[in-house]
ZALONU-819365 format. One record per residue (C-alpha): residue in one letter; residue number from 0; x, y, z. Coordinates in steps of 0.001 Angstrom, whole numbers, plus 524288, in hexadecimal, padded with zeros to 5 digits. Layout:
BEGIN
+--------+-----+-------+-------+-------+
| residu | num |     u |     v |     w |
+--------+-----+-------+-------+-------+
|      A | NUM |     X |     Y |     Z |
...
+--------+-----+-------+-------+-------+
END
This chain:
BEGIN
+--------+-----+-------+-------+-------+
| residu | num |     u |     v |     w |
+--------+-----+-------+-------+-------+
|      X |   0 | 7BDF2 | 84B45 | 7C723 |
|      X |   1 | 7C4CF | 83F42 | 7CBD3 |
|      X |   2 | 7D2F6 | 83F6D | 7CE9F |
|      X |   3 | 7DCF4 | 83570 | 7CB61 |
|      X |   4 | 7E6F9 | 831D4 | 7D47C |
|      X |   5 | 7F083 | 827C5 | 7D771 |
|      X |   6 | 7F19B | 81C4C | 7E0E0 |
|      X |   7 | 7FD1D | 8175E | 7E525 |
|      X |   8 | 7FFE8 | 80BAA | 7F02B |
|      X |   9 | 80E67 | 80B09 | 7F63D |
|      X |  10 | 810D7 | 801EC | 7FF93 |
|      X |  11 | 81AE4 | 802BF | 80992 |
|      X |  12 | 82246 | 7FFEC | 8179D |
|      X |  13 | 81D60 | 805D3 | 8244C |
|      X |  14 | 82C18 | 8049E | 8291E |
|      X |  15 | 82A94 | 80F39 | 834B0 |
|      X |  16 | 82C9E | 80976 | 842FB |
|      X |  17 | 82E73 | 7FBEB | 83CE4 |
|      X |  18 | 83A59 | 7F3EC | 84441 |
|      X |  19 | 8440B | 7ED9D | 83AE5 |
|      X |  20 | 84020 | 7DF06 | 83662 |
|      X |  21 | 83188 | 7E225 | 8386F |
|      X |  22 | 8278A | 7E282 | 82E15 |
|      X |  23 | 822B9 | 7EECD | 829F5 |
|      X |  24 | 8154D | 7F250 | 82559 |
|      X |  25 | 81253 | 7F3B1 | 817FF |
|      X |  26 | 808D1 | 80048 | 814A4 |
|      X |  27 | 80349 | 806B7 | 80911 |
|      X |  28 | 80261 | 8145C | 8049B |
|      X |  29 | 7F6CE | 8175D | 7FCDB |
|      X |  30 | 7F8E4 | 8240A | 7F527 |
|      X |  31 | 7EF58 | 82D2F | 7EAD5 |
|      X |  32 | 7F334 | 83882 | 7E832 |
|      X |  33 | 7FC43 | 83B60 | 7F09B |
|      X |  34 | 7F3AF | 83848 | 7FCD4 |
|      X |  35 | 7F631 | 82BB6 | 8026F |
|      X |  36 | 7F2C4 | 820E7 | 80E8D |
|      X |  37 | 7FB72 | 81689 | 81597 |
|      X |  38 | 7F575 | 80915 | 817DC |
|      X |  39 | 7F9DE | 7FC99 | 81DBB |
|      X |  40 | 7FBB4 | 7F059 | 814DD |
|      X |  41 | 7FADC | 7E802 | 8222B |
|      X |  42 | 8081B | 7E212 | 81CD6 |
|      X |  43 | 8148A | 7E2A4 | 822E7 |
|      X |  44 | 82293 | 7DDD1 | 81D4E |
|      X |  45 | 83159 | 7DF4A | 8216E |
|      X |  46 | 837D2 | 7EA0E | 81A7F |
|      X |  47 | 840EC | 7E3F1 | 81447 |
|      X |  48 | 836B6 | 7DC44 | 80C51 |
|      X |  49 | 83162 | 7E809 | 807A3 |
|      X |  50 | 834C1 | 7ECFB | 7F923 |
|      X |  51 | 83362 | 7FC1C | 7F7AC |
|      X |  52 | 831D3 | 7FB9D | 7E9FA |
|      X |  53 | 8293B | 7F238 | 7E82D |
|      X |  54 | 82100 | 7F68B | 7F54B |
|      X |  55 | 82027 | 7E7A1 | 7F6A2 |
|      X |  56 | 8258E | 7DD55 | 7FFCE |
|      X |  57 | 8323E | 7D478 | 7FA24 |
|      X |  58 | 8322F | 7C5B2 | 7FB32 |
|      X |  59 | 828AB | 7B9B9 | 7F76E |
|      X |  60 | 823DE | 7B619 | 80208 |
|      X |  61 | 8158B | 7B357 | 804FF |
|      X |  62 | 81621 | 7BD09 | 80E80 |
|      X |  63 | 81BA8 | 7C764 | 80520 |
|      X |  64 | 811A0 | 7C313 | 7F9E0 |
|      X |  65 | 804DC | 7C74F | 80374 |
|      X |  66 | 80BBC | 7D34A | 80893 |
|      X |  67 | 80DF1 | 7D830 | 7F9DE |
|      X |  68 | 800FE | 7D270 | 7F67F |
|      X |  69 | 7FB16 | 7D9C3 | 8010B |
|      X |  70 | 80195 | 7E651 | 7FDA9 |
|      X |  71 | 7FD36 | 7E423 | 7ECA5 |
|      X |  72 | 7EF79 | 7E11B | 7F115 |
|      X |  73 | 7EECE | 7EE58 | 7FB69 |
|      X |  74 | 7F515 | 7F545 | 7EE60 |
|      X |  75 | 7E891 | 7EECC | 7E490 |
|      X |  76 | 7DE52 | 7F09E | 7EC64 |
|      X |  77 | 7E275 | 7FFBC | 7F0F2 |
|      X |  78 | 7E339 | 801DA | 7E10B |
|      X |  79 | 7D61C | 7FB94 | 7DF23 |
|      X |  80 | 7CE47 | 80292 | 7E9AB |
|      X |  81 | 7D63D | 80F01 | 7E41F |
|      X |  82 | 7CF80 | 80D6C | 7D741 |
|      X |  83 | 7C35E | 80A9A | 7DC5B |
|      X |  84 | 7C1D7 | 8173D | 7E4AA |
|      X |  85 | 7C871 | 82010 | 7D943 |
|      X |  86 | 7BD70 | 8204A | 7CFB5 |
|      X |  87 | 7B35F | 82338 | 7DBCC |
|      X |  88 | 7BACF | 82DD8 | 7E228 |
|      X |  89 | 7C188 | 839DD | 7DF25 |
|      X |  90 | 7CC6C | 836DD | 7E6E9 |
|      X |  91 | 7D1A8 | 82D35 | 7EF8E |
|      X |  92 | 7DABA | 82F06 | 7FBCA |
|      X |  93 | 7E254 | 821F7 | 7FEB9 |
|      X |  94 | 7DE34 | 8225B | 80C14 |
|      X |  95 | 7D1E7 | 81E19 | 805FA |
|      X |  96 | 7D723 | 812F9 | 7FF5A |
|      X |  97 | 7DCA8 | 80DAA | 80B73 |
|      X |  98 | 7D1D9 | 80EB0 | 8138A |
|      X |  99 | 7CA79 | 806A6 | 80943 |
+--------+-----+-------+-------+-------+
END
C-alpha cells in the first residue's frame, strides 16, 4: 500500500562564516516526511535583500527578477519530478529528488 506524504521546499540564507556586505548563498531544504536534503540554488544575494517571509529576494531589478525566477523554477520543477516519482514508488526520500 502506497503512502502519502508531503513535500515541502523552503528556501533560505547560508549566513555562517559570511563577512558583513557580502552576498550570501541562497539554498533549499527539501523535506517529506520529516526527512529532508540541503541543495544549492547556485544564487547568492546580500542579506539585506532577502525577505524571510516571502523566502524571496526584495527589489525590481533584473538581477532580482532571475534570482527569484531561478528560485520559482527550482521550486516547479522539484514539485513536478515529485509527482512523477510518487505514483511509481512507495516512498520517496528527498535526497532522491535532488540528486535527480
Amino acid at each position: 500500500m502506497k503512502k502519502h506524504s508531503k513535500l515541502s521546499i523552503l528556501f533560505w540564507l547560508w549566513k555562517s562564516k559570511v563577512k558583513k556586505g557580502e552576498k550570501v548563498p541562497i539554498y533549499a531544504r527539501i523535506t517529506i516526511d520529516s526527512q529532508s536534503a540541503e541543495m544549492s540554488t547556485s544564487r547568492k544575494v546580500l542579506p539585506e535583500f532577502w525577505d524571510n517571509e516571502t523566502k524571496t529576494v526584495i527589489g525590481k531589478s533584473a538581477e532580482v527578477k532571475r534570482i527569484n525566477s531561478h528560485l520559482k523554477e527550482i521550486e516547479v520543477d522539484l514539485e513536478r519530478l515529485y509527482n512523477v516519482l510518487q505514483p511509481r514508488y512507495d516512498q520517496i526520500d528527498p535526497s532522491l529528488l535532488k540528486l535527480l
